[in-house]
C-alpha positions in Angstrom: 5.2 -10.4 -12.3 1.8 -12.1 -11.1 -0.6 -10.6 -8.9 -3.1 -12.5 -6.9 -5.7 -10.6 -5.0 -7.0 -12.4 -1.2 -9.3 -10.2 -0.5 -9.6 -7.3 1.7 -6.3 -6.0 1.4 -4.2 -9.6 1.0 -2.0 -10.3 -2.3 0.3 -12.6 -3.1 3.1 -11.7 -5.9 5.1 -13.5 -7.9 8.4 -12.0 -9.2 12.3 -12.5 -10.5 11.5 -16.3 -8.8 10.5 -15.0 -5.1 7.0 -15.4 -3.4 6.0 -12.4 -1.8 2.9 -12.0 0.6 1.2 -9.1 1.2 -1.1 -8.1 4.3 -2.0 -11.8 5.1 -5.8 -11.6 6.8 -6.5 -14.8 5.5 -8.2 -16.7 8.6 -11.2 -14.7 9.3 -11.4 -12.7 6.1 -14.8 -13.7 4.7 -13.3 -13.1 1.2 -10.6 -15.2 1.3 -10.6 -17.6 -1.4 -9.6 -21.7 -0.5 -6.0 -22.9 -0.2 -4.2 -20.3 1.3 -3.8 -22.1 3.8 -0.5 -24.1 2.1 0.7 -20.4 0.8 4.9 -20.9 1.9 6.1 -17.1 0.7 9.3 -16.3 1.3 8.9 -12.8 2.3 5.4 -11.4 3.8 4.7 -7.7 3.9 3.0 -6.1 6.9 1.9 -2.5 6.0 0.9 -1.9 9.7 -0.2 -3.8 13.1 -4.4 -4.0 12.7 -6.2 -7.6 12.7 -6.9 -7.2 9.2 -3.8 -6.4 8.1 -0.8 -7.9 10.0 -3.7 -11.0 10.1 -1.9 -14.4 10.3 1.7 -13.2 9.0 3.6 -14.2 12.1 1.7 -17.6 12.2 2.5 -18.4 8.4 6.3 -17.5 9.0 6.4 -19.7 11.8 5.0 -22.4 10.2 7.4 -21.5 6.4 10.4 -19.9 7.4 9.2 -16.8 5.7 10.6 -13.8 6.3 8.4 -10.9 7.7 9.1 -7.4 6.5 7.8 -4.2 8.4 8.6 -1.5 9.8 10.3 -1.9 12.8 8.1 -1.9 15.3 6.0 -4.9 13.9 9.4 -6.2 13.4 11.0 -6.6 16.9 7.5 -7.7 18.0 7.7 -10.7 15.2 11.7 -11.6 16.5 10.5 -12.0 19.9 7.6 -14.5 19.1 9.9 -16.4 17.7 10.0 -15.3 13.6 12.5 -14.5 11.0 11.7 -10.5 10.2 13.7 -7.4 8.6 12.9 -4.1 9.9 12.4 -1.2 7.9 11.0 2.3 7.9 9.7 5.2 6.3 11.5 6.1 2.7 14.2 3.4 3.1 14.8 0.7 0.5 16.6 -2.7 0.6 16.9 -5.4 -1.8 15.7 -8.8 -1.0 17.7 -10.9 -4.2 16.3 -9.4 -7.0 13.6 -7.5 -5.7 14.0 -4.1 -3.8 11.2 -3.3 -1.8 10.7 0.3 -0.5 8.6 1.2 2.4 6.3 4.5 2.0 4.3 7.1 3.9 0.5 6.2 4.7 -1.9 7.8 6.7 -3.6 6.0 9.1 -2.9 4.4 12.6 -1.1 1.4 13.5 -1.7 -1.0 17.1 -2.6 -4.6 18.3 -4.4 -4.9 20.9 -4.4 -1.1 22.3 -0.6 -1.5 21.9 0.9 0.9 19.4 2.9 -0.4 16.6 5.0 2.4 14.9 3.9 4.2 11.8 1.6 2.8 9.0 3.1 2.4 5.1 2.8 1.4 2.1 5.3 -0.5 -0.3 6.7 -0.1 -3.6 8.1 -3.6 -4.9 9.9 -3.4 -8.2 11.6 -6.5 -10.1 11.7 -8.2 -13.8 11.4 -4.4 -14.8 8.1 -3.6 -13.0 6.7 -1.6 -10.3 3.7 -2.2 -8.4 3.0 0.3 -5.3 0.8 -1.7 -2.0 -0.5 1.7 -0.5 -1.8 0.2 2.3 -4.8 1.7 4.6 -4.2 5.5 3.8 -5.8 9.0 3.8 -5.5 10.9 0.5 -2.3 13.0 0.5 -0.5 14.8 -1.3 3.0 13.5 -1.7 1.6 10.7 -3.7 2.6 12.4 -6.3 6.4 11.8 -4.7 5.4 8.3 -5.0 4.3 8.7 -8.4 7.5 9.7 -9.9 9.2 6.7 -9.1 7.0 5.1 -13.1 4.2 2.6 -11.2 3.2 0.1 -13.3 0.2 -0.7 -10.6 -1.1 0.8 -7.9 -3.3 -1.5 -5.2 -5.3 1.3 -3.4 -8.0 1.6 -0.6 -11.4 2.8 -1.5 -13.9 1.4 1.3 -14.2 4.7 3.3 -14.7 5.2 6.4 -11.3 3.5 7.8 -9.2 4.5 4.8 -10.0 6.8 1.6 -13.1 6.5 0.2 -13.6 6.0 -4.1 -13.7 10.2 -4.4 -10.4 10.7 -2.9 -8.8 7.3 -4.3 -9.6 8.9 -7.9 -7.6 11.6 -7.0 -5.1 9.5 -6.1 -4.7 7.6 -8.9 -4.3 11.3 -10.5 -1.1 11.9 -8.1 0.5 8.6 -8.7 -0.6 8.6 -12.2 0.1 4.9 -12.0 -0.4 2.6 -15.4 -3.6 0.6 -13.5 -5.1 0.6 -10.5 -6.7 -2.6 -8.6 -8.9 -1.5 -6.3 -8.7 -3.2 -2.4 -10.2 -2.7 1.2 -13.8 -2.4 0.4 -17.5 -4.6 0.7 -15.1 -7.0 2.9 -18.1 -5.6 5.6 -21.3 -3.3 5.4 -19.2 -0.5 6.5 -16.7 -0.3 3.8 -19.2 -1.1 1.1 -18.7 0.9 -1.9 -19.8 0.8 -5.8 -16.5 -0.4 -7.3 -17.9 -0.5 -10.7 -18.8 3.6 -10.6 -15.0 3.9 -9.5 -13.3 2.0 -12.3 -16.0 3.9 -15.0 -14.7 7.5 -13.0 -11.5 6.3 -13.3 -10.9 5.2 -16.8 -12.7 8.1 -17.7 -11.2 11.1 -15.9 -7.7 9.5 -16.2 -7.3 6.4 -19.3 -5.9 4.3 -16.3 -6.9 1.0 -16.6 -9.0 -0.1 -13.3 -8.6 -3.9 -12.7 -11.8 -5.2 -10.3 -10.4 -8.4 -9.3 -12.2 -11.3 -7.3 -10.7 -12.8 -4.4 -7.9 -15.5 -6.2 -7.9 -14.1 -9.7 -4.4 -12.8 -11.0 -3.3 -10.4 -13.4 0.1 -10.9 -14.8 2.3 -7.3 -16.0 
């Protein structure tokens, strides 16, 4: 399983032979690295409906015949402009091939354009024996430890504050989940979610042994 970080809160994944996208802000996102623009995924993950988040997901399934998976909400909006989707919600799980994708709590709020879009989430996406949880913009809370049980192999988590958790409450996250490593997401994308990431990884590895992976925008780690 590869993981490529976008910046912000954008991955790509590789797994079991299927190209997944996650939380495509790519046009616009001043982190972005070059050539996403020819990314063809077949499946694209929207945690919820904000600008930096849903981003360019229906544009990119338009243009690749990509699937997009939210809940469903974000979902019937994405059918009538035209795009393939598959609606999902809260604790419910469905297998795309190989890969079965769950979609989990987050806390948080969830519109375009003043128009509200259902509930946030987050995703657990497990294949070739792996786990890796997307917790999308989220509040500390504690049912992560729910989440945790499930054996993560990575946890992607928000620690820019002031939108979503901040690096205090994402390192008692990662005590909850209790995940193998941790790449941190969602922060210095902008002044206001500017945060020390290197003082969370050295709080992290040293309150908890997790391994904190500070990725820049287009480098991968492979589980």
């Amino acid at each position: 399983m590869k993981i490529t970080f976008l910046g912000h809160a954008a991955f790509a994944l590789e797994v079991e032979g299927i190209s997944l996208l996650i939380d495509p802000f790519l046009k616009g996102n001043p982190l972005c690295p070059p050539g996403t623009e020819n990314l063809r995924p077949d499946y694209i993950l929207v945690t919820h409906g904000h600008a930096d988040h849903m981003g360019d997901a229906f544009a990119i399934a338009s243009r690749s015949g990509s699937t997009v998976v939210a809940i469903a909400e974000i979902a019937s909006l994405g059918a009538k402009e035209g795009v393939k989707t598959h609606g999902m919600n809260i604790g419910g799980s469905f297998a795309f091939g190989p890969v079965r994708i769950t979609m989990t709590p987050a806390l948080h709020s969830s519109s375009r354009d003043g128009v509200y879009l259902g509930e946030p989430c987050g995703f657990i996406i497990a294949g070739e024996g792996k786990k890796v949880y997307h917790a999308g913009d989220t509040a500390l809370f504690s049912d992560m430890s729910l989440i945790g049980r499930k054996g993560l192999d990575l946890a992607l988590l928000p620690i820019g504050d002031n939108y979503t958790m901040g690096p205090e409450d994402a390192v008692e996250a990662v005590k909850l989940l209790q995940p193998k490593a941790v790449i941190p997401m969602h922060y210095n994308t902008w002044d206001v979610i500017k945060v020390d990431a290197a003082a969370f990884k050295e709080k992290v590895e040293k309150e908890t042994g997790v391994a904190v992976h500070l990725l820049t925008p287009g480098q991968s780690l492979t589980l």
